[in-house]
Every structure is written in structure tokens, then in C-alpha cells.
C-alpha positions in Angstrom: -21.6 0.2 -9.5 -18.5 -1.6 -8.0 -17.5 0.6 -5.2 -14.8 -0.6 -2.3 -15.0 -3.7 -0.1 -13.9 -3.3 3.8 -11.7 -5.8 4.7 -13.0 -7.4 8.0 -10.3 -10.2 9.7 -13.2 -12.5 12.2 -11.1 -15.3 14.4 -12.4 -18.5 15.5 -13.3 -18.6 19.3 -12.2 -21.8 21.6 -15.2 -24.0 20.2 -14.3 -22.8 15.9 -17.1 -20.3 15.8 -16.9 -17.3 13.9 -18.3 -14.4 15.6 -19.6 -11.4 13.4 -20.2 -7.7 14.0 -23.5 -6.5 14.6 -23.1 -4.3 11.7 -22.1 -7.5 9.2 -25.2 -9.6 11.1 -28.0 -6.9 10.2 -26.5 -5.8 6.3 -26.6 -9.2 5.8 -29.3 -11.0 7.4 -27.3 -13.5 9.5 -30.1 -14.0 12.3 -30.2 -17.4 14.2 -30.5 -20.2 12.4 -30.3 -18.4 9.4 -28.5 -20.8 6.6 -25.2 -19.1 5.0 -23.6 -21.3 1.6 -20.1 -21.8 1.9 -18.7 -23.0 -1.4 -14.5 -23.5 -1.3 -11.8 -23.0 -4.3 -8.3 -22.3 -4.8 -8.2 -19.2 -2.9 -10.3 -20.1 0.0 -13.8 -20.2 0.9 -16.6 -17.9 -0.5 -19.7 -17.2 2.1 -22.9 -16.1 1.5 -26.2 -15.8 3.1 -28.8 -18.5 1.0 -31.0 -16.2 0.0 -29.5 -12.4 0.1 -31.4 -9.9 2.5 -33.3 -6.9 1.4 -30.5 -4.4 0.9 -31.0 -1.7 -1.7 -34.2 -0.4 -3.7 -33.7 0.7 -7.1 -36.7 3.6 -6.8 -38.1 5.2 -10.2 -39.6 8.9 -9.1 -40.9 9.2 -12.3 -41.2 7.3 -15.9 -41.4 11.1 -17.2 -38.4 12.6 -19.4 -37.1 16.2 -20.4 -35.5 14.9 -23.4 -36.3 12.0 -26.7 -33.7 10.0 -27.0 -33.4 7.5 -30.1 -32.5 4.6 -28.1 -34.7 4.9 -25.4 -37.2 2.3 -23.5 -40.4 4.5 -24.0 -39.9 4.4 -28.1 -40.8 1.1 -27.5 -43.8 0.4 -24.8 -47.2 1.5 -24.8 -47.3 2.5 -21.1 -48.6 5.5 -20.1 -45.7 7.8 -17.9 -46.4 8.9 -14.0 -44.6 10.4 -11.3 -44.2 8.4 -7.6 -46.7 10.2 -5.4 -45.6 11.1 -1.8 -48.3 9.0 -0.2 -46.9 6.2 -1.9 -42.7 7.2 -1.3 -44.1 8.1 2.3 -45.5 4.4 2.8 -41.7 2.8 1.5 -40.2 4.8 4.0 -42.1 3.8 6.7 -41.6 0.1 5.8 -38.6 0.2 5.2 -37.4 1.2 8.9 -38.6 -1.8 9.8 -35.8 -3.9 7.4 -32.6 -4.2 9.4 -30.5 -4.6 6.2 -31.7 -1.9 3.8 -28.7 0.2 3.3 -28.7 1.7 0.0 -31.4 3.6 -2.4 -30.7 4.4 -5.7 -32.8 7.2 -8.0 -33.3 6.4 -11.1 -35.6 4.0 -13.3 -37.0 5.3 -17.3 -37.3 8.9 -16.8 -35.2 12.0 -15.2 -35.6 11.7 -11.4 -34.9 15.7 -11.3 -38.5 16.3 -12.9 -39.8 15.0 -9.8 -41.1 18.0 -7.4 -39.7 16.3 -4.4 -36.6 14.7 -5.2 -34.4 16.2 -2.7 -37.1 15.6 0.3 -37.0 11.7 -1.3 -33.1 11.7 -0.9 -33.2 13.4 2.5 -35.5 11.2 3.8 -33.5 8.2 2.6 -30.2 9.6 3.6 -31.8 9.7 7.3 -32.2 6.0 7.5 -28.5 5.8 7.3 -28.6 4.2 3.6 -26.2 5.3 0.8 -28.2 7.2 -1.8 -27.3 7.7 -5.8 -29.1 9.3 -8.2 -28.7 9.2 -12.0 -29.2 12.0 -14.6 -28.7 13.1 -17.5 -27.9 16.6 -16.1 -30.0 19.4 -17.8 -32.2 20.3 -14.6 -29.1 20.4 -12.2 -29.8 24.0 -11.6 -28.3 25.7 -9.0 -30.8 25.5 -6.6 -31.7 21.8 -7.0 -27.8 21.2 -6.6 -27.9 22.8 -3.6 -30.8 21.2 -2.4 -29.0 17.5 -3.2 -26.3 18.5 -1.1 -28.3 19.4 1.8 -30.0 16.2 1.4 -27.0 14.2 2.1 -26.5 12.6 -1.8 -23.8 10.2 -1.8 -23.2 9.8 -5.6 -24.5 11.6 -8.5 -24.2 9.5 -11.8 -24.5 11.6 -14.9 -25.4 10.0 -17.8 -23.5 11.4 -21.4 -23.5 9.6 -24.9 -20.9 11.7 -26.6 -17.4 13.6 -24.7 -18.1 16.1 -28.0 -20.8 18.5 -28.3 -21.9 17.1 -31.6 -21.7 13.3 -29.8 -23.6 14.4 -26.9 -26.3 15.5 -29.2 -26.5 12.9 -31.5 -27.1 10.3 -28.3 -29.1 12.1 -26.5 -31.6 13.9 -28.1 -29.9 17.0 -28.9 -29.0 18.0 -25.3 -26.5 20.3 -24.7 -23.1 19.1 -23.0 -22.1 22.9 -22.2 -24.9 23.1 -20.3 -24.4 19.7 -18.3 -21.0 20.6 -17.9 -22.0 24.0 -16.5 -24.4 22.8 -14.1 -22.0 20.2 -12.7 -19.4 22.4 -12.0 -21.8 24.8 -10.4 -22.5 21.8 -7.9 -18.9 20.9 -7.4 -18.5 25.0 -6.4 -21.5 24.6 -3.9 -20.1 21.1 -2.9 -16.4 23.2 -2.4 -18.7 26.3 -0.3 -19.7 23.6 1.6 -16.6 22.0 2.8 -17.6 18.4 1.8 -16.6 15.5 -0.8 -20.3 14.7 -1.6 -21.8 13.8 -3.6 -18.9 11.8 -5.3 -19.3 12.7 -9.0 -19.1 10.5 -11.7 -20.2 9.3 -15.7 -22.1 6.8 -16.7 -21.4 6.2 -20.9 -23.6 3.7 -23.4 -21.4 2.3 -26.0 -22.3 1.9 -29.1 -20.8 1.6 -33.1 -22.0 4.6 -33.6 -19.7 6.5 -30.3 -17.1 4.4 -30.3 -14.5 7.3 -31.5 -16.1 9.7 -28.4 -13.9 7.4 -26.2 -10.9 9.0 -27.0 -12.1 12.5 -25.6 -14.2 10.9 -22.4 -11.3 11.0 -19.7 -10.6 14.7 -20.4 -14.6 14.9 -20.1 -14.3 13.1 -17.1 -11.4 15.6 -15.5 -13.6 18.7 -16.5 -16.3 17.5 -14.8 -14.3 16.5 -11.9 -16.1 13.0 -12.3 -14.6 10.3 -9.5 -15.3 7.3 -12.0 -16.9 6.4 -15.5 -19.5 2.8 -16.0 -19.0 1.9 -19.7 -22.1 -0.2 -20.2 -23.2 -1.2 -23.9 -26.4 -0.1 -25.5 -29.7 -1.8 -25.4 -31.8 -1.5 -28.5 -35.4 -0.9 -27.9 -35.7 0.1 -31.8 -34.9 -1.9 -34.9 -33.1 0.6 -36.5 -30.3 0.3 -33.4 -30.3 -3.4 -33.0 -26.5 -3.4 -35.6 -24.9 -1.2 -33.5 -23.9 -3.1 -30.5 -20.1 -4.4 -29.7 -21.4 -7.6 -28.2 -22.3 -10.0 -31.0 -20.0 -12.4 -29.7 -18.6 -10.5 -26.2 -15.9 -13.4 -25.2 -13.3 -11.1 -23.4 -13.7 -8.5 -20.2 -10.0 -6.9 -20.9 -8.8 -4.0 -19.1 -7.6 -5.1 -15.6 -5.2 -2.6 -14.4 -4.4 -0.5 -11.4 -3.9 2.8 -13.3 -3.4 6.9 -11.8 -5.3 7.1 -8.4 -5.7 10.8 -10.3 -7.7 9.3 -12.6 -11.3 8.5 -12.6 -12.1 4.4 -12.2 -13.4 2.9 -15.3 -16.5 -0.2 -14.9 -16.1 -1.8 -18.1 -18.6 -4.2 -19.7 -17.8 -7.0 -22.1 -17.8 -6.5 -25.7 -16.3 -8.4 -29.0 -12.9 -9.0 -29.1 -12.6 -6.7 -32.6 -10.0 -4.7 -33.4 -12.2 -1.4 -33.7 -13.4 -2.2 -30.5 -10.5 -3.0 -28.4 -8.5 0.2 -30.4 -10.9 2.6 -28.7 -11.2 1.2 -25.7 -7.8 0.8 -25.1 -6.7 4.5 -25.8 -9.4 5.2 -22.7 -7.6 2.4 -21.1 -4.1 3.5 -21.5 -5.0 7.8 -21.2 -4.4 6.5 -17.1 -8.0 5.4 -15.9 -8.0 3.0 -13.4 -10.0 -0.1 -14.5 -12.2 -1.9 -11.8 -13.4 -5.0 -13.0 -16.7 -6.3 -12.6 -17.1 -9.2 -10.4 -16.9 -12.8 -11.3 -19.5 -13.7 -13.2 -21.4 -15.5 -10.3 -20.9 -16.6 -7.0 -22.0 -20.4 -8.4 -19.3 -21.3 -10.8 -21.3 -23.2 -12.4 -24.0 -20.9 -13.6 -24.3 -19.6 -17.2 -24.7 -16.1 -16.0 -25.8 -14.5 -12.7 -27.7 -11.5 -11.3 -26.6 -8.4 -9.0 -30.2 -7.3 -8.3 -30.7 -10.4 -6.8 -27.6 -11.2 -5.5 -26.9 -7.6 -4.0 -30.3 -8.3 -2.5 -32.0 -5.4 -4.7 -35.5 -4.9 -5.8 -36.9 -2.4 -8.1 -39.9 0.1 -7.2 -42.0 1.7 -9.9 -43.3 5.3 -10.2 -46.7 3.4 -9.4 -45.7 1.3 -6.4 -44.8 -2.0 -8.3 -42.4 -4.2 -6.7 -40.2 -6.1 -9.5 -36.9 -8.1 -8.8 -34.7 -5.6 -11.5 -35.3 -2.8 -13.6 -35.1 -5.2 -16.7 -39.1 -6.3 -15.4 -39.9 -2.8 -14.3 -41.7 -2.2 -17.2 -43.0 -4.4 -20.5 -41.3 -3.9 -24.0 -39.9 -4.2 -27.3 -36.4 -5.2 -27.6 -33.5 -6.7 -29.6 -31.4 -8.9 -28.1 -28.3 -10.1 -30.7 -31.2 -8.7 -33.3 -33.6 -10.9 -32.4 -37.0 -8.8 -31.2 -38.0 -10.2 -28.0 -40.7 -9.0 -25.9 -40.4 -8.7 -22.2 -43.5 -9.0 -20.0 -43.1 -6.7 -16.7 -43.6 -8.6 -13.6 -44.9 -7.3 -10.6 -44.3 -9.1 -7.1 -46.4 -6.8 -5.0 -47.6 -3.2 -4.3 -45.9 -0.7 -1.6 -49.7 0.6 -1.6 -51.4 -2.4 0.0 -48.0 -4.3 1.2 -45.2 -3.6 3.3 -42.1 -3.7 1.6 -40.4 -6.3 3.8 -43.6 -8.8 3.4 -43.1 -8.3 -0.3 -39.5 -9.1 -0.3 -40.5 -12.3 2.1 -43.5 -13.6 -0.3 -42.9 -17.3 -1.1 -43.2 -16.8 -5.1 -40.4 -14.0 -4.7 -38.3 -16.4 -2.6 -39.0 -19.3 -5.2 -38.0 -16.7 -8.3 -34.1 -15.6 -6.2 -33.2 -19.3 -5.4 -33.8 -19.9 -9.1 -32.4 -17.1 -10.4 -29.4 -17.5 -7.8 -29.0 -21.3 -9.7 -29.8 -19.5 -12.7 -30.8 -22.7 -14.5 -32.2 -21.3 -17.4 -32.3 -21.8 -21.4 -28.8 -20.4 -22.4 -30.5 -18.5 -25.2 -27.7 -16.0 -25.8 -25.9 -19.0 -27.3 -28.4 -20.8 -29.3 -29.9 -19.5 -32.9 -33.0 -18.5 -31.2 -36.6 -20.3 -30.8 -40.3 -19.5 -30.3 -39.4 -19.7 -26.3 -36.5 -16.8 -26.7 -39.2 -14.4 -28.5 -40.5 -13.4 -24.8 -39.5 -13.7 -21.6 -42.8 -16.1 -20.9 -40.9 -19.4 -21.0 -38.3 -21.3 -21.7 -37.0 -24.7 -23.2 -36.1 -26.0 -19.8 -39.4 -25.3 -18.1 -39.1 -22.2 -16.8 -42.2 -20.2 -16.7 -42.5 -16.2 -16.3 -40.5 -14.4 -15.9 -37.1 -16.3 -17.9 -33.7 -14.8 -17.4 -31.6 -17.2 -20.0 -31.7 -13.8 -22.3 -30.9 -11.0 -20.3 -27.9 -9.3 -20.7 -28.0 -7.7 -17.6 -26.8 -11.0 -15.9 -24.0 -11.2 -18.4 -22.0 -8.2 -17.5 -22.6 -6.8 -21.0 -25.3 -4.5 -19.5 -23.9 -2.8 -16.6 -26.0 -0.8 -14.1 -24.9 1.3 -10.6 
């Protein structure tokens, strides 16, 4: 999710050094002699570490779900579904005290984190290493207690995931959930949240686009105020099943409109990119105009050059199963069906390491997992979003430039038409 930027104004001492905050130095990994790429352009220069520190672990509690979605993941793996045990969450912990630049945990993965017996201890315990925490639901189990218990914790955001800003839309998304009872439950927290004096957690929606929702746009910013939500991600549906793979708004995706300032009364919008059609752009610009703010996604990658780019890796993010598997993104958290422009393609997980037997900062420092950023960083892959499709673009095995496993050319995370927090 895009959130704020601090501004930070550094002045060169007698000999043209820049000297950094500690602060900056440790979220960012500038030790000694580490290497930092400075590319220039129009508006000045652009610095980043070479290869991004260990910042934020995308944590899965559990693959396990309270509701059956159509157009979810597990209707299309054979995997069988766990929960993170402590021993295991215990053992990340530990490790990850000893990473200077961790800073941020988010909750969340192929299943409902709130099914997971412990969650609040799992927040609490992150919120004491001084890292920002999020968690994504979709809602249902946000009973009074459990609310309460996320406050306590110290929860930064809670991300609440809605298909429909109609009962009947809801539904038909997501399984046949109940919005009044989502709706209910979050403003039971926002009255413990008010009891308790504070502004957290921050509150907001995340929505999947589809043909299928498109007219639920209309009615999703009066959602948002009702639920007191501080901003809405608009991200476009994946289709893990056949039956979806017509409904997305991305067959060609040329344009990321929507750039405004809007209300500050109004909840920020993340918007993805979808086709330039007229049905599209209609119901996406009566969100637009109802007042929200937009907040655009970042350029596409900090190498101009590149075909498309990746936050997880640039954010310096990896991905922890509910087993203790280390992956670079939730896109290789698990393996699957999917259908990407309708082609079926079949991505193979891949697994850097274990938290069980591996610390999480040797993981992150593995040669092979070094190798896999400064390629993906490059991203020199197969652009196979824009070719008619091969035998290469049926998997994620290889690709027509060499690439072996795991190939990125495909995903549509790195594209900004899949958007995550």
C-alpha cells in the first residue's frame, strides 16, 4: 500500500559527503562500504541501496478460510491448508531482532489470519520490535473481543477486504458473506478504538475489480465513510478458475488515470491499471469524481528501462508461509492454476529457505536469493504479457531469454495491475 514519504533535506559537509541519520542508515542497509545506485533524470538523482535490505515480511498465519469464495487460490491447488505454529512464529521473531532494517509485518497470505488462535500475541509481539504491522480480512471474525485484543496489540492498519458496497455484491464475491455483519463488527472496533483514545488501527478497504462489480463502484465511497475506512486499494482480479479468466479489465491495461488531490475528508484511492474502455473508465471515474483522493502507484520501476518491476523485492519484502517457507512474494508462496490474459499458466512455488532450520537474515543473505533480486531488480525477462504466448509462458519454469525458475516476465504483480498492501 502507498502510504506517506518523510521528507529528509541531507547537506554536503566540507569534503561533498552526505551524511545520513542513523535511522535512514539501519532501514536501509547503508553500512560501510555498502554500494548505493544513483541513476540521474530530469528531476534529479534517484538513490538506492544495490540490493534492498530485509525490510518487511509478508507472514501467512494460516492458509485456512471461514468462507469459499469463487475466485479464490485454493479452487485451484492441491495443497493441503495449515496454521503457523508458535514454535515456528516464535523462531522469526527471534531472528528477526537481529535484522537492523526489518520495520514492517504484514498479516495476511491465502487464508483469514483471524482463524489463527494467536493472532493478536503475533501482532503484539511484532508491534514490540518497533515494526509497523497490517493485517488483512475479510471481516466476519472481528468480534468484539478479538477487536479489542488488536488494539491492545498495537495494529497499525487493518485492511478489510469487500467484493461488493451492496449486500447482494458482497455476497455474490465473496461467498455469501454478510456485509451487515462486517460492517457491524468494524464499527464496534472504531467504538473500542474511540474508548481507547487512539487513531489505530487506521482503517481501510481493499476492493477486487472485476466485469462482473464494476457497477458496486458507484456505492464504494459511501461504503468507505460508513465504515470510517482511511483509504480504498482497487486491485483487479486474478483468475485461478476458467470460468473467471473473461472478467478482467486488463486485456490491454495501457493507462493508470486518476491522478488527483481530491477531499482530505475522503478516503485515498490506490488504483491499478486497467483498459482504457469506456465501461471501465465510466465507473471508475464516478468513484474518482464522488471526492476520493487518488494516490498513484509508483513509477513503474526504479530502472527506466525495465519492462516491469517488483515491490516485494524492491521494498525489500519476503514472504513467510504458514509452514515456515521463505519465498521472495506471495505470487511463489504457493503452486497453482492460473489465467493470465486467458492463457492457463501454472506457477511452481519456490521456496528459498526454512525459518525452522535457518535464521531469517541468513535466508535473506543466501547467494541464490541475492542472484534471483539483482535479476529481478534488472527484470530482464521474456515480456510475455505482450507476446501471443509460447510453451515457455505456460509455467513459470523458464523462459525464451534463458531464464530458469522461477520467471517473472508474466506476472502481473510487477505490472501494477495486481496491487497488494
Amino acid at each position: 500500500m502507498a502510504v506517506s514519504k518523510p521528507k529528509l533535506t541531507l547537506e554536503l559537509d566540507a569534503e561533498g559527503r552526505l551524511t545520513f541519520p542513523e535511522a535512514m542508515r539501519k532501514r536501509w542497509g547503508l553500512a560501510p562500504n555498502a554500494a548505493v545506485e544513483i541513476r540521474t533524470g530530469p528531476q534529479g538523482l534517484f538513490l538506492c541501496p544495490q540490493d534492498p535490505p530485509l525490510a518487511k515480511i509478508y507472514l501467512e498465519p494460516t492458509s485456512c478460510c471461514n468462507l469459499d469464495c469463487r475466485s479464490c487460490i485454493r479452487r485451484s491447488w492441491d495443497e493441503p491448508t495449515g496454521t503457523l505454529s508458535s514454535e515456528l512464529f516464535e523462531r522469526l521473531i527471534a531472528s528477526l531482532k537481529r535484522v537492523p532494517s526489518f520495520s514492517a509485518m504484514s498479516f495476511w497470505g491465502m487464508g483469514e489470519p483471524l482463524l489463527h488462535p494467536r493472532i493478536a500475541e503475533m501482532v503484539a509481539s511484532a508491534s514490540a520490535l518497533g515494526a509497523e504491522t497490517e493485517l488483512v480480512t475479510n471481516g466476519l471474525l472481528l468480534s468484539r473481543e478479538t477487536a479489542r485484543d488488536l488494539i491492545a496489540a498495537g495494529l497499525d492498519r487493518l485492511i478489510v477486504s469487500v467484493d461488493g458496497a451492496s449486500p447482494e455484491g458482497h455476497a455474490a464475491g465473496h461467498g455469501g458473506a454478510d456485509l451487515a455483519t462486517v460492517q457491524a463488527n468494524v464499527r464496534e472496533l472504531r467504538l473500542l478504538r474511540h474508548e481507547k483514545g487512539g487513531a489505530k488501527p487506521e482503517i481501510g478497504i481493499e476492493f477486487v475489480l472485476g466485469r462482473g462489480n464494476l457497477a458496486e463502484l458507484k456505492r464504494l465511497r459511501r461504503l468507505a465513510f460508513e465504515m470510517g475506512a482511511a483509504f480504498i486499494i482497487l486491485t483487479n482480479l486474478m483468475p485461478y478458475v476458467e470460468e473467471l479468466k473473461e472478467e478482467i479489465l486488463y486485456w490491454m491495461a495501457a493507462e493508470t488515470p486518476w491522478t488527483n488531490n481530491g477531499s482530505p475528508f475522503s478516503p485515498r484511492m490506490i488504483a491499478p491499471r486497467v483498459d482504457a474502455r469506456p465501461e471501465n473508465l465510466a465507473a471508475l471515474n464516478e468513484l474518482f469524481w464522488s471526492g476520493c483522493a487518488a494516490e498513484p502507484l509508483p513509477p513503474l520501476s526504479r530502472n527506466p528501462d525495465a519492462d516491469g518491476h517488483c515491490r516485494f523485492v524492491e521494498q525489500g519484502a519476503a514472504a513467510v508461509a504458514w509452514d515456515g517457507g521463505v519465498s521472495p512474494c506471495i505470487p511463489l508462496m504457493h503452486s497453482y492454476r492460473c489465467f493470465v490474459l486467458g492463457r492457463e499458466k501454472r506457477i511452481r512455488r519456490w521456496t528459498v529457505g526454512h525459518i525452522a532450520t535457518e535464521e531469517i537474515g541468513a535466508i535473506w543473505n543466501r547467494e541464490e536469493y541475492r542472484e534471483f533480486r539483482r535479476r529481478v531488480l534488472e527484470f530482464d525477462f521474456s515480456p510475455c504479457v505482450h507476446c501471443g504466448g509460447c510453451d515457455f509462458s505456460e509455467s513459470n519454469e523458464e523462459d525464451c531469454f534463458g531464464n530458469r525458475h522461477p520467471t517473472c516476465g508474466d506476472c502481473l504483480w510487477a505490472r501494477n495491475i495486481i496491487v497488494c498492501p
